[in-house]
Backbone atoms as SQL, in Angstrom:
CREATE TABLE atoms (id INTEGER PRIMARY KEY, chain TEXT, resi INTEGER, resn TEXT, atom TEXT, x REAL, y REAL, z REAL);
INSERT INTO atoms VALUES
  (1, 'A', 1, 'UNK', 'N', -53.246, 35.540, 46.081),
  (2, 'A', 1, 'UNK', 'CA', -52.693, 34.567, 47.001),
  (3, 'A', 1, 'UNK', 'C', -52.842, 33.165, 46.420),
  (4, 'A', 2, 'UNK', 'N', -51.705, 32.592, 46.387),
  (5, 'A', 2, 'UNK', 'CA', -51.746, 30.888, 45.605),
  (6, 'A', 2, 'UNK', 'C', -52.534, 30.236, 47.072),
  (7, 'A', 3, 'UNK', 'N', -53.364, 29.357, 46.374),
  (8, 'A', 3, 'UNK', 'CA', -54.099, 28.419, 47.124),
  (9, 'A', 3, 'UNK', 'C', -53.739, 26.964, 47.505),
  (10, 'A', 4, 'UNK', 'N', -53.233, 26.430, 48.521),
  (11, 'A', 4, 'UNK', 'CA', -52.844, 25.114, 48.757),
  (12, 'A', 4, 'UNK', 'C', -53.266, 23.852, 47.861),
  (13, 'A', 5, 'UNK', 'N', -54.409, 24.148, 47.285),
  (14, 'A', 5, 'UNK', 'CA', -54.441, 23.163, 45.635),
  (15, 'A', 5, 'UNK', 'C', -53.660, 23.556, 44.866),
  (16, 'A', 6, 'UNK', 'N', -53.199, 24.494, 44.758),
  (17, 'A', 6, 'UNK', 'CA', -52.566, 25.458, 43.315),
  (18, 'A', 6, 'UNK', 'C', -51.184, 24.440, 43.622),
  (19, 'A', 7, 'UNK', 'N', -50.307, 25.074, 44.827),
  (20, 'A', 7, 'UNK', 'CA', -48.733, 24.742, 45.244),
  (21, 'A', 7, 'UNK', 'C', -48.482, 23.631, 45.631),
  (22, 'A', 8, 'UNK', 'N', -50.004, 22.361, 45.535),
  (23, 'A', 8, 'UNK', 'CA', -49.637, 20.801, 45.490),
  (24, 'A', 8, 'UNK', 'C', -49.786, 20.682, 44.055),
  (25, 'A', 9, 'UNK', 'N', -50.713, 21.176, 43.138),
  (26, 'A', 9, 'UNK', 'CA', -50.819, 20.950, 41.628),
  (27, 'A', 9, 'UNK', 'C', -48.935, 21.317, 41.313),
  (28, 'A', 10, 'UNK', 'N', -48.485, 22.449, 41.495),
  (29, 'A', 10, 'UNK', 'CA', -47.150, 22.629, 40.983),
  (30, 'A', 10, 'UNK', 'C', -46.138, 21.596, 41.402),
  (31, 'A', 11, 'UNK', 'N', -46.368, 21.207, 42.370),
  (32, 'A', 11, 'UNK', 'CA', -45.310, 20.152, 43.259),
  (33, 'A', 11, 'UNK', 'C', -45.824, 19.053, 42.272),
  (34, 'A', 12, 'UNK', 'N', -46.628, 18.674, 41.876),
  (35, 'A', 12, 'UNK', 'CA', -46.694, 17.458, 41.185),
  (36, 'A', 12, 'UNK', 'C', -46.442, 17.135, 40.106),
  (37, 'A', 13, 'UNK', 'N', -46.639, 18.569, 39.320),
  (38, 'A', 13, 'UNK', 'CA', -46.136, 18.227, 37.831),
  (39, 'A', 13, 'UNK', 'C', -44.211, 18.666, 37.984),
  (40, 'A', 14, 'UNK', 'N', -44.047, 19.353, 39.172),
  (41, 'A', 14, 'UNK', 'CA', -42.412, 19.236, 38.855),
  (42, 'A', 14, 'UNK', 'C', -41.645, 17.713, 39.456),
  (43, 'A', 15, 'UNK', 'N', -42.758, 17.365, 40.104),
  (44, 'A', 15, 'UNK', 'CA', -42.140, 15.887, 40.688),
  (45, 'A', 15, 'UNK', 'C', -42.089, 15.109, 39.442),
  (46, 'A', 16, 'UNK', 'N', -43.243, 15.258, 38.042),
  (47, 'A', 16, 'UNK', 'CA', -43.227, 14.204, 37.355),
  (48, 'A', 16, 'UNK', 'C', -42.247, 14.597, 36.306),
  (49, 'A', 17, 'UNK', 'N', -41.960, 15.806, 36.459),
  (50, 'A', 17, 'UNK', 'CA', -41.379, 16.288, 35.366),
  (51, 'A', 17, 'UNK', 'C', -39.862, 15.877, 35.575),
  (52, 'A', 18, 'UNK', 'N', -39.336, 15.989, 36.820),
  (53, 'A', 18, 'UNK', 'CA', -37.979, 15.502, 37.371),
  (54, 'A', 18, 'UNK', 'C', -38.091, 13.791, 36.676),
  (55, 'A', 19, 'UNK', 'N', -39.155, 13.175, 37.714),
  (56, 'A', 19, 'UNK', 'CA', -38.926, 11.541, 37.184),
  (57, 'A', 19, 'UNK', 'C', -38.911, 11.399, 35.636),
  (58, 'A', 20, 'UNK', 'N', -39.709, 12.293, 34.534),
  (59, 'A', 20, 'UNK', 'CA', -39.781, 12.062, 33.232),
  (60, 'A', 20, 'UNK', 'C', -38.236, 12.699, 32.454),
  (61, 'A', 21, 'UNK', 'N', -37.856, 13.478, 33.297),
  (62, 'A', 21, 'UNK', 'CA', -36.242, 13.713, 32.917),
  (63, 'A', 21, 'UNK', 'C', -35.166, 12.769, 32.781),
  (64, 'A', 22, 'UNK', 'N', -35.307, 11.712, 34.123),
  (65, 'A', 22, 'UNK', 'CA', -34.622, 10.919, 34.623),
  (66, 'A', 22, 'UNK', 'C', -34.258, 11.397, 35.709),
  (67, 'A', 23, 'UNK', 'N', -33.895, 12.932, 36.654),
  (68, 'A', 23, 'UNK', 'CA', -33.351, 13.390, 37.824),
  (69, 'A', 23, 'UNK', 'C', -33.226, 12.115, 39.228),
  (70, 'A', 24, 'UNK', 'N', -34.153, 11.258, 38.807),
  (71, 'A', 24, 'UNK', 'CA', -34.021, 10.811, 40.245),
  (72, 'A', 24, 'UNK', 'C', -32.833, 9.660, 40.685),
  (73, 'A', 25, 'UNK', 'N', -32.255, 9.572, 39.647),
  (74, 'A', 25, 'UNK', 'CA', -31.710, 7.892, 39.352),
  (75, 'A', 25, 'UNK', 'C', -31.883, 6.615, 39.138),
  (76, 'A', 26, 'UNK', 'N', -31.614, 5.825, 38.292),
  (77, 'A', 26, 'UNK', 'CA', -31.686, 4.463, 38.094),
  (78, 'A', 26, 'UNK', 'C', -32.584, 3.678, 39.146),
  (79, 'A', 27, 'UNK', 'N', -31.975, 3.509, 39.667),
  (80, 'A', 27, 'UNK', 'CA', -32.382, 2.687, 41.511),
  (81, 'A', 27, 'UNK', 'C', -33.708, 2.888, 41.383),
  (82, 'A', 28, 'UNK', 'N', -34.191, 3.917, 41.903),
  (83, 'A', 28, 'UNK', 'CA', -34.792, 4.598, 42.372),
  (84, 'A', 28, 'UNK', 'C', -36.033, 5.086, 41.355),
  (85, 'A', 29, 'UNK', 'N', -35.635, 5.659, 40.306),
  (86, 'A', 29, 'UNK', 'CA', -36.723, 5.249, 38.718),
  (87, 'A', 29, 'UNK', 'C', -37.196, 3.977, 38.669),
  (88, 'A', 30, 'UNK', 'N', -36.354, 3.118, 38.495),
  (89, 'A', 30, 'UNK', 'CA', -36.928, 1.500, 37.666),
  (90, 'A', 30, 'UNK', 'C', -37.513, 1.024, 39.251),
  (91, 'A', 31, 'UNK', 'N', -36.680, 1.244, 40.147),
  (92, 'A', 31, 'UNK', 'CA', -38.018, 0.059, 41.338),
  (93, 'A', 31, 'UNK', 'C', -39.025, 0.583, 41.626),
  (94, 'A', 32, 'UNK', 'N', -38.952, 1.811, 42.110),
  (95, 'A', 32, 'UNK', 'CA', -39.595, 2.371, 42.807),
  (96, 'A', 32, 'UNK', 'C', -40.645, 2.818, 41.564),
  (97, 'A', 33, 'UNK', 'N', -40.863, 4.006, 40.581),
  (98, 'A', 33, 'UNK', 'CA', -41.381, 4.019, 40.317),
  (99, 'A', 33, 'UNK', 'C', -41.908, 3.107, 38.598),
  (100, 'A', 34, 'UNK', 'N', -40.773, 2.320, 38.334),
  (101, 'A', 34, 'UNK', 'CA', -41.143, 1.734, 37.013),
  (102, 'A', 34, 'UNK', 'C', -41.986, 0.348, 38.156),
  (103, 'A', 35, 'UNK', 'N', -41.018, -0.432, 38.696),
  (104, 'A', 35, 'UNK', 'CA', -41.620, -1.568, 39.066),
  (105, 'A', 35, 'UNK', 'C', -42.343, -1.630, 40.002),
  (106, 'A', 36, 'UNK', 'N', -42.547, -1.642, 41.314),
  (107, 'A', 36, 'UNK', 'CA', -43.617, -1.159, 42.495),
  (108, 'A', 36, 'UNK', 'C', -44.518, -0.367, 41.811),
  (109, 'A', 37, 'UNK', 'N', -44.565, 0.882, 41.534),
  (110, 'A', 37, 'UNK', 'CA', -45.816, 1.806, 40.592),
  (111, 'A', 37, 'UNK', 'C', -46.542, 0.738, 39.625),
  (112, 'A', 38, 'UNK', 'N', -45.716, 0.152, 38.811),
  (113, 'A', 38, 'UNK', 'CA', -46.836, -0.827, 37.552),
  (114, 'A', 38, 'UNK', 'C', -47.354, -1.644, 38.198),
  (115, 'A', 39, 'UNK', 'N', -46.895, -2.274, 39.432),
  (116, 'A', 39, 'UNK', 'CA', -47.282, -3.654, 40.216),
  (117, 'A', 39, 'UNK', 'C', -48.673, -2.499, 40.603),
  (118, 'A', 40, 'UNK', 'N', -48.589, -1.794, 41.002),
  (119, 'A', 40, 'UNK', 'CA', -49.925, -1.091, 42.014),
  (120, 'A', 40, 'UNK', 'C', -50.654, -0.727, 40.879),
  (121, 'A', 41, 'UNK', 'N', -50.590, -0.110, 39.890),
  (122, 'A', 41, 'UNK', 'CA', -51.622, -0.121, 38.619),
  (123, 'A', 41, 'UNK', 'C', -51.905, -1.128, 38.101),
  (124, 'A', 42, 'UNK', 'N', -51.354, -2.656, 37.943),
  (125, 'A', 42, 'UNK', 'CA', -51.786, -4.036, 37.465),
  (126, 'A', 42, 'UNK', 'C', -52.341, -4.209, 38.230),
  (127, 'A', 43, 'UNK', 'N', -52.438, -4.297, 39.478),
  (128, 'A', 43, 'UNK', 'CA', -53.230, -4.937, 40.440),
  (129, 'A', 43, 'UNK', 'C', -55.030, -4.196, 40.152),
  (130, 'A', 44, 'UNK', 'N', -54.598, -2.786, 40.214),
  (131, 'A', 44, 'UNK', 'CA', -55.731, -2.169, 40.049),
  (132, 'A', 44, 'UNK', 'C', -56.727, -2.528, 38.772),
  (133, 'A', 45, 'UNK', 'N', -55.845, -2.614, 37.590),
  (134, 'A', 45, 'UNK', 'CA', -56.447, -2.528, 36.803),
  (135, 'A', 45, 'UNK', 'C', -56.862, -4.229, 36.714),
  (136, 'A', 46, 'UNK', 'N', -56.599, -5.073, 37.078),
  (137, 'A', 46, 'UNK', 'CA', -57.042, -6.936, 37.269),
  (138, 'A', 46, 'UNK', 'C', -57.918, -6.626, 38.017),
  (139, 'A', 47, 'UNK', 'N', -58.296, -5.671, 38.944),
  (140, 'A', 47, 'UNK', 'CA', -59.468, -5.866, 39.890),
  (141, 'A', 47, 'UNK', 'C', -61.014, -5.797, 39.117),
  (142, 'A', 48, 'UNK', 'N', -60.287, -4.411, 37.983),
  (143, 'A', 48, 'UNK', 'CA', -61.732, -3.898, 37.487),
  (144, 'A', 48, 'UNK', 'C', -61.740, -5.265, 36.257),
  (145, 'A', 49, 'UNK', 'N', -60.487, -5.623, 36.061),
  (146, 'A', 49, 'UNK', 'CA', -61.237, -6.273, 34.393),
  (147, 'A', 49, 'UNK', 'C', -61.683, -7.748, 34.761),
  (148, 'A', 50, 'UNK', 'N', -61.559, -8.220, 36.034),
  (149, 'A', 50, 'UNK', 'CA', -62.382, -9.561, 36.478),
  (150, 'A', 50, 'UNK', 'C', -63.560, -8.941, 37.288),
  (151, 'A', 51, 'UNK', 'N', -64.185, -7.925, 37.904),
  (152, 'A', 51, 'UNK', 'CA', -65.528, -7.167, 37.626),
  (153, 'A', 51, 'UNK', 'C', -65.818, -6.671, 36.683),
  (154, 'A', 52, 'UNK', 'N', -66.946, -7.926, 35.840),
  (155, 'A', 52, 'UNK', 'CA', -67.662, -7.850, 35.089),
  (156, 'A', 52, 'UNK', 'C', -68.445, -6.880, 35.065),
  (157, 'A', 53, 'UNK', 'N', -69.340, -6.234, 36.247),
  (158, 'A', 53, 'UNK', 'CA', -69.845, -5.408, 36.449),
  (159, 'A', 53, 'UNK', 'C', -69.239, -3.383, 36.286),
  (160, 'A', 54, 'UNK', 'N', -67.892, -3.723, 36.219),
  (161, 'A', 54, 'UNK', 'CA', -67.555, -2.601, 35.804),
  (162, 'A', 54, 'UNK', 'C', -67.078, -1.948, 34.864),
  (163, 'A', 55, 'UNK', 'N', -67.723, -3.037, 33.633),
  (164, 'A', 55, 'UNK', 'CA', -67.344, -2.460, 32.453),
  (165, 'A', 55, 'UNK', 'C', -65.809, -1.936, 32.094),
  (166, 'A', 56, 'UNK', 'N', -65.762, -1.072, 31.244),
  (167, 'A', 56, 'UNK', 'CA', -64.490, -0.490, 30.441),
  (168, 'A', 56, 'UNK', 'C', -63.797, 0.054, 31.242),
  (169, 'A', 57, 'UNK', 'N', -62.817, 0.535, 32.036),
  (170, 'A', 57, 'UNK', 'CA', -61.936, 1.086, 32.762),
  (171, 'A', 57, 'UNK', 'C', -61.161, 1.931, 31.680),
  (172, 'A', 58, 'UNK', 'N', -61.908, 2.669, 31.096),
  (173, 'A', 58, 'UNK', 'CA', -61.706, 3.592, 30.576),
  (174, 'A', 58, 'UNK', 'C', -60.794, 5.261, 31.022),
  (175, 'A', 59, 'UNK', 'N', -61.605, 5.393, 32.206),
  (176, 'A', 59, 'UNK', 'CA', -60.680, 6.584, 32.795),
  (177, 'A', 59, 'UNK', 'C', -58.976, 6.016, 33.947),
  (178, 'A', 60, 'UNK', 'N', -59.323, 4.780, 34.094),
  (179, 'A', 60, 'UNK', 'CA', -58.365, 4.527, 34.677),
  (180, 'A', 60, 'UNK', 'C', -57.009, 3.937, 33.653),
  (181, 'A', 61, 'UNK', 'N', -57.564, 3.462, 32.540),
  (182, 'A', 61, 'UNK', 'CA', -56.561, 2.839, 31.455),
  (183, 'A', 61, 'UNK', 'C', -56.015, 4.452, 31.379),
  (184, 'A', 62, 'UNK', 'N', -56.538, 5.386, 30.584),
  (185, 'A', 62, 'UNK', 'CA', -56.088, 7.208, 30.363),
  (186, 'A', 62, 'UNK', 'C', -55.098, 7.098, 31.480),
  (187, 'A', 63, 'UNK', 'N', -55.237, 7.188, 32.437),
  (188, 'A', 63, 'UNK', 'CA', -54.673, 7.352, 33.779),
  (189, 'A', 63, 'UNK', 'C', -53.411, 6.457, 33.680),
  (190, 'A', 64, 'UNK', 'N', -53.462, 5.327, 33.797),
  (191, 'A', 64, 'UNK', 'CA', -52.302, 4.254, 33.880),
  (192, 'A', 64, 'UNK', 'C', -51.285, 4.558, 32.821),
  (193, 'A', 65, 'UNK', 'N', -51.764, 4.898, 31.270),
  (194, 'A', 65, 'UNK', 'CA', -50.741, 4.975, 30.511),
  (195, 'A', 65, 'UNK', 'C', -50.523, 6.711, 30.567),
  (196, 'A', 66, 'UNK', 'N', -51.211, 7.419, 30.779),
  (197, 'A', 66, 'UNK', 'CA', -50.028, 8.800, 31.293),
  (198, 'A', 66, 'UNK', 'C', -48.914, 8.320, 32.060),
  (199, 'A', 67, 'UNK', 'N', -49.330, 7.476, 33.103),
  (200, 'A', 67, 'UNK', 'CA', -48.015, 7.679, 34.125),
  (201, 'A', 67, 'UNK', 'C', -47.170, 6.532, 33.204),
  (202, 'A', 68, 'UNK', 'N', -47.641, 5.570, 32.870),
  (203, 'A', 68, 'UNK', 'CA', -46.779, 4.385, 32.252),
  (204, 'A', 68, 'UNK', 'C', -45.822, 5.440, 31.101),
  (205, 'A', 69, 'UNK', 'N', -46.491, 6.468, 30.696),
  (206, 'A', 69, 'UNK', 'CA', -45.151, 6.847, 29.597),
  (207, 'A', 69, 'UNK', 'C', -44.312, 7.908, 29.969),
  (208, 'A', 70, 'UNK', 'N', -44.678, 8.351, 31.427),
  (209, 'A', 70, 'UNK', 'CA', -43.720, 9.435, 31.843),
  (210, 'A', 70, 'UNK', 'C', -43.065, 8.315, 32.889),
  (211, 'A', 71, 'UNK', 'N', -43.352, 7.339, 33.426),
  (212, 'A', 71, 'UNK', 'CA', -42.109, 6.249, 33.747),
  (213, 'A', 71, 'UNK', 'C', -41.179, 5.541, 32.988),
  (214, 'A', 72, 'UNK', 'N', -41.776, 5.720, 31.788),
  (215, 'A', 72, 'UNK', 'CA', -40.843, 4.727, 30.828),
  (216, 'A', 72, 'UNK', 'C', -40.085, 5.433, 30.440),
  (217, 'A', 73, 'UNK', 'N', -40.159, 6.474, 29.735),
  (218, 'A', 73, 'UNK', 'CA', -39.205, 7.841, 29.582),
  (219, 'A', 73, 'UNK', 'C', -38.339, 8.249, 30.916),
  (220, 'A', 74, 'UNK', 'N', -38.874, 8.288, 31.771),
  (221, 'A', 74, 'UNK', 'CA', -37.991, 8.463, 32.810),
  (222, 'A', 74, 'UNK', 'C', -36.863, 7.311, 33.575),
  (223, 'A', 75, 'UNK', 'N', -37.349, 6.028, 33.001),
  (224, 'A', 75, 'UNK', 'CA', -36.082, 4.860, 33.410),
  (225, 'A', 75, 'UNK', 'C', -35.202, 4.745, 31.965),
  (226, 'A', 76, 'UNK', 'N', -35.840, 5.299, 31.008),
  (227, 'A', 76, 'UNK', 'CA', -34.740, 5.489, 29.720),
  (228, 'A', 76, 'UNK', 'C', -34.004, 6.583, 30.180),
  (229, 'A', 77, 'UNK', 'N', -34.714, 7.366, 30.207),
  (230, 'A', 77, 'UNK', 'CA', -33.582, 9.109, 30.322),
  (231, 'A', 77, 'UNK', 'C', -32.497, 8.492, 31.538),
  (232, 'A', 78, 'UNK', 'N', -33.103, 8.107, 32.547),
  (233, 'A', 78, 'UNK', 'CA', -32.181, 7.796, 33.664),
  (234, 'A', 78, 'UNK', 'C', -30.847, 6.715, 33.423),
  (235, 'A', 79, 'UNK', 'N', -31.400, 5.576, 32.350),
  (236, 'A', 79, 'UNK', 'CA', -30.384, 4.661, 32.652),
  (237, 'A', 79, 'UNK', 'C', -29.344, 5.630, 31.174),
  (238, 'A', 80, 'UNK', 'N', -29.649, 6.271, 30.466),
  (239, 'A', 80, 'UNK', 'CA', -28.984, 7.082, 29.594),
  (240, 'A', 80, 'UNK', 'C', -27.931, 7.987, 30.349),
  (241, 'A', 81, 'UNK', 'N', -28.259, 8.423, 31.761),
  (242, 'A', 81, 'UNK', 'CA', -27.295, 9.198, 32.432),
  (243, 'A', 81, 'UNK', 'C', -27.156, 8.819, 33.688),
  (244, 'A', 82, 'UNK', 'N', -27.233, 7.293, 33.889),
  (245, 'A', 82, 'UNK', 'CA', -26.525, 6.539, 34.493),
  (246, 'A', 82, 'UNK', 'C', -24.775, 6.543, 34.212),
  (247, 'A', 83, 'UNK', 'N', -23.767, 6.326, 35.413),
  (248, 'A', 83, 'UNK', 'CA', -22.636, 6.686, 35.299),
  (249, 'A', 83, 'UNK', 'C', -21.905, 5.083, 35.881),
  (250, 'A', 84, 'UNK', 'N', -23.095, 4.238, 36.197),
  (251, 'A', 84, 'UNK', 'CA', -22.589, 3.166, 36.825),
  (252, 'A', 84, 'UNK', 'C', -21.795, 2.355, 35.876),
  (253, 'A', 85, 'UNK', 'N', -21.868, 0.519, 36.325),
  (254, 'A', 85, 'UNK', 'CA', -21.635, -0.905, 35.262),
  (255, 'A', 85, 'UNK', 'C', -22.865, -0.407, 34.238),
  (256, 'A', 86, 'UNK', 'N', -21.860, -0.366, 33.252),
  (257, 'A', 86, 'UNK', 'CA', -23.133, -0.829, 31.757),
  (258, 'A', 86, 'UNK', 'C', -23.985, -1.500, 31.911),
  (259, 'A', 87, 'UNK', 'N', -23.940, -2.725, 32.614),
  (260, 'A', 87, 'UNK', 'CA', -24.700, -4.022, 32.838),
  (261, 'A', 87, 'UNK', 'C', -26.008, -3.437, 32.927),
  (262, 'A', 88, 'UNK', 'N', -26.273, -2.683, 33.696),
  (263, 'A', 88, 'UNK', 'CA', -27.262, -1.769, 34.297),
  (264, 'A', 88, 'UNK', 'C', -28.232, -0.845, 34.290),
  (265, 'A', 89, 'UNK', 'N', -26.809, -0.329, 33.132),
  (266, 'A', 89, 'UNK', 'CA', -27.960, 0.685, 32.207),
  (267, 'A', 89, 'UNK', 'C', -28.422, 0.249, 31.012),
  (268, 'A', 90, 'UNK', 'N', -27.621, -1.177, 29.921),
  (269, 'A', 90, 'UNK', 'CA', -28.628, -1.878, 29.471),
  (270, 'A', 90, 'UNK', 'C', -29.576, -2.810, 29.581),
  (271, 'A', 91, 'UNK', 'N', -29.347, -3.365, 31.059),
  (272, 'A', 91, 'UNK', 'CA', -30.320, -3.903, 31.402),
  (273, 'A', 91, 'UNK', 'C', -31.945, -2.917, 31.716),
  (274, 'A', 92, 'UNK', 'N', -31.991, -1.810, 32.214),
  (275, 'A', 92, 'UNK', 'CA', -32.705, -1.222, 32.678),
  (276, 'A', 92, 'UNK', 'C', -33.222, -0.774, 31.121),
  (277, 'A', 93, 'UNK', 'N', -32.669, -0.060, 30.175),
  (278, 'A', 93, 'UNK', 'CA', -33.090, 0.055, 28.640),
  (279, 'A', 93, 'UNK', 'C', -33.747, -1.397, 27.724),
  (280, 'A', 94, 'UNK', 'N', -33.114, -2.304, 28.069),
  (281, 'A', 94, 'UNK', 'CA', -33.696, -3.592, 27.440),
  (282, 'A', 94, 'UNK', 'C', -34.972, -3.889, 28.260),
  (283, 'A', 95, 'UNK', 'N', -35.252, -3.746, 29.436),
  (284, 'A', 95, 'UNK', 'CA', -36.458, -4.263, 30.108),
  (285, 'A', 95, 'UNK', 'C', -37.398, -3.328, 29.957),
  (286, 'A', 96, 'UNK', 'N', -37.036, -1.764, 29.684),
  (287, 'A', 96, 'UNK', 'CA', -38.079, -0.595, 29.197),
  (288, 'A', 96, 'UNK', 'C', -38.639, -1.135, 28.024),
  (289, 'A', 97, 'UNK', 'N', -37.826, -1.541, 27.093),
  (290, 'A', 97, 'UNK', 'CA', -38.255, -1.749, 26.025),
  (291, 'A', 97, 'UNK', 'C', -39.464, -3.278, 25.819),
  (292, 'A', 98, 'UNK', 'N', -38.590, -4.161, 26.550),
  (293, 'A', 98, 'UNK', 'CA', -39.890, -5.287, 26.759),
  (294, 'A', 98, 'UNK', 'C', -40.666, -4.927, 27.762),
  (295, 'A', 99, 'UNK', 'N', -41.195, -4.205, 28.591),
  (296, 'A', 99, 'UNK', 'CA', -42.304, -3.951, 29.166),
  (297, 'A', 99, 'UNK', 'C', -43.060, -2.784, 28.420),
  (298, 'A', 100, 'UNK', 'N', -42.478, -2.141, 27.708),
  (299, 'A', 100, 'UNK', 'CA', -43.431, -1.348, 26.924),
  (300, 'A', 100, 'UNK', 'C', -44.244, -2.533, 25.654),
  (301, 'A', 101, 'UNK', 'N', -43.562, -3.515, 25.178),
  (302, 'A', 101, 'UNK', 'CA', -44.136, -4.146, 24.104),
  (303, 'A', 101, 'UNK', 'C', -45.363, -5.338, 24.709),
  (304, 'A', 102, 'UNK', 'N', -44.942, -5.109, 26.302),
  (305, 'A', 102, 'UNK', 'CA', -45.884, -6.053, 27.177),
  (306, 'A', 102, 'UNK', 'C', -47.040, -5.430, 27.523),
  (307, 'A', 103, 'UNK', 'N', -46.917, -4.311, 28.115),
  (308, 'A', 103, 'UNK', 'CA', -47.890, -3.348, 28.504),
  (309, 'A', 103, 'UNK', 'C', -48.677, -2.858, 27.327),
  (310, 'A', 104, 'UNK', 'N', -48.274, -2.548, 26.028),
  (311, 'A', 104, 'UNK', 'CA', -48.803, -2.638, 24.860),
  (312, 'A', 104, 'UNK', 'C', -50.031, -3.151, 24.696),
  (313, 'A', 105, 'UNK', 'N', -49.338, -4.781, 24.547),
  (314, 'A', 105, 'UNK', 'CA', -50.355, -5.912, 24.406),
  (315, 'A', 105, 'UNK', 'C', -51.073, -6.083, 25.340),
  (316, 'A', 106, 'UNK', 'N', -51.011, -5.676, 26.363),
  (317, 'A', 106, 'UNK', 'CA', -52.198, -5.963, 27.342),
  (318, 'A', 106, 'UNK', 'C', -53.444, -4.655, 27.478),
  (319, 'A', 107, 'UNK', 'N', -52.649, -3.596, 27.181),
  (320, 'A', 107, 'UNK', 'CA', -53.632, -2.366, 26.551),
  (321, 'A', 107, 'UNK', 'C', -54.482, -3.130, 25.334),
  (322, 'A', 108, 'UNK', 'N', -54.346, -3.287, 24.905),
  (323, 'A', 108, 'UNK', 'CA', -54.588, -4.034, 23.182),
  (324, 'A', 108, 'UNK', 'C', -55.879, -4.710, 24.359),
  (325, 'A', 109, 'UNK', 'N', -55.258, -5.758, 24.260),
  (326, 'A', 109, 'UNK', 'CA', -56.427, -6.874, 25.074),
  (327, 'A', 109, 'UNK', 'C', -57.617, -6.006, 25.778),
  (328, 'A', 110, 'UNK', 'N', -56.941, -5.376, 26.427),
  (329, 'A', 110, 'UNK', 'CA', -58.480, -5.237, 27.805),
  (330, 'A', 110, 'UNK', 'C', -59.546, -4.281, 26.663),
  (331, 'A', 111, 'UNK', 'N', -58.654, -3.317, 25.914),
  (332, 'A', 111, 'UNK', 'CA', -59.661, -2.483, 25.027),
  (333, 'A', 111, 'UNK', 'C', -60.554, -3.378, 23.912),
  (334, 'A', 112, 'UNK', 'N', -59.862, -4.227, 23.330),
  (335, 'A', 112, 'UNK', 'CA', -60.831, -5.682, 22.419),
  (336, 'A', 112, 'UNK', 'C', -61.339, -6.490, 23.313),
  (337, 'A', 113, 'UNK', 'N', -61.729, -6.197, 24.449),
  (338, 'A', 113, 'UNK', 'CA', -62.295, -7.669, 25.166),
  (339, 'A', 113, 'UNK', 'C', -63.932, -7.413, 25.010);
C-alpha cells in the first residue's frame, strides 16, 4: 500500500518535472515561479546572511540553487515553446540569462564572505 508521503513525494517531483520541461507556460513560469519564487528565496537567504550568528547557509544555498536551476531551465524550455510576440520569448530568454549571471555572483559572494 503507497503511503501518503510516498504519493506527495511523486506529486512533487512530477510538478517539478512539468515546470523543468516548461509545461506550464511563459506567464506563469517566469512570474510565478522564476520571479515571486527567487523574491521568496532572496529574502530568505538576506535574512540568514545579515545573522551573523548563523553562519554558512549552507543547506539552504544546496536548496535555493536546485530549485534556481530547475526554474531557469524551465522559463528557457517555456519561452522556447512559447507561440506568442517574440518580444516575449526573448525577453524572458535574455533575462534567464542575466539572472543566472546575477545569481551566480551572488552565490560567489555569500560562499567567499
Amino acid at each position: 500500500m503507497l503511503t501518503n508521503k510516498f504519493v506527495k513525494g511523486v506529486f512533487v517531483v512530477r510538478y517539478f518535472s512539468q515546470l523543468y520541461r516548461g509545461d506550464f507556460g511563459l506567464a506563469k513560469t517566469y512570474w510565478i515561479w522564476g520571479f515571486a519564487g527567487s523574491a521568496v528565496w532572496a529574502m530568505a537567504m538576506g535574512l540568514l546572511i545579515t545573522d551573523e550568528r548563523a553562519g554558512a547557509p549552507t543547506p539552504l544555498l544546496a536548496a535555493f540553487l536546485a530549485y534556481l536551476a530547475v526554474v531557469l531551465v524551465g522559463v528557457w524550455n517555456s519561452a522556447r515553446k512559447y507561440t506568442g510576440p517574440v518580444k516575449w520569448k526573448r525577453s524572458a530568454m535574455m533575462l534567464t540569462i542575466m539572472g543566472t549571471v546575477i545569481w551566480v555572483g551572488l552565490v560567489v559572494a555569500v560562499l567567499t564572505r
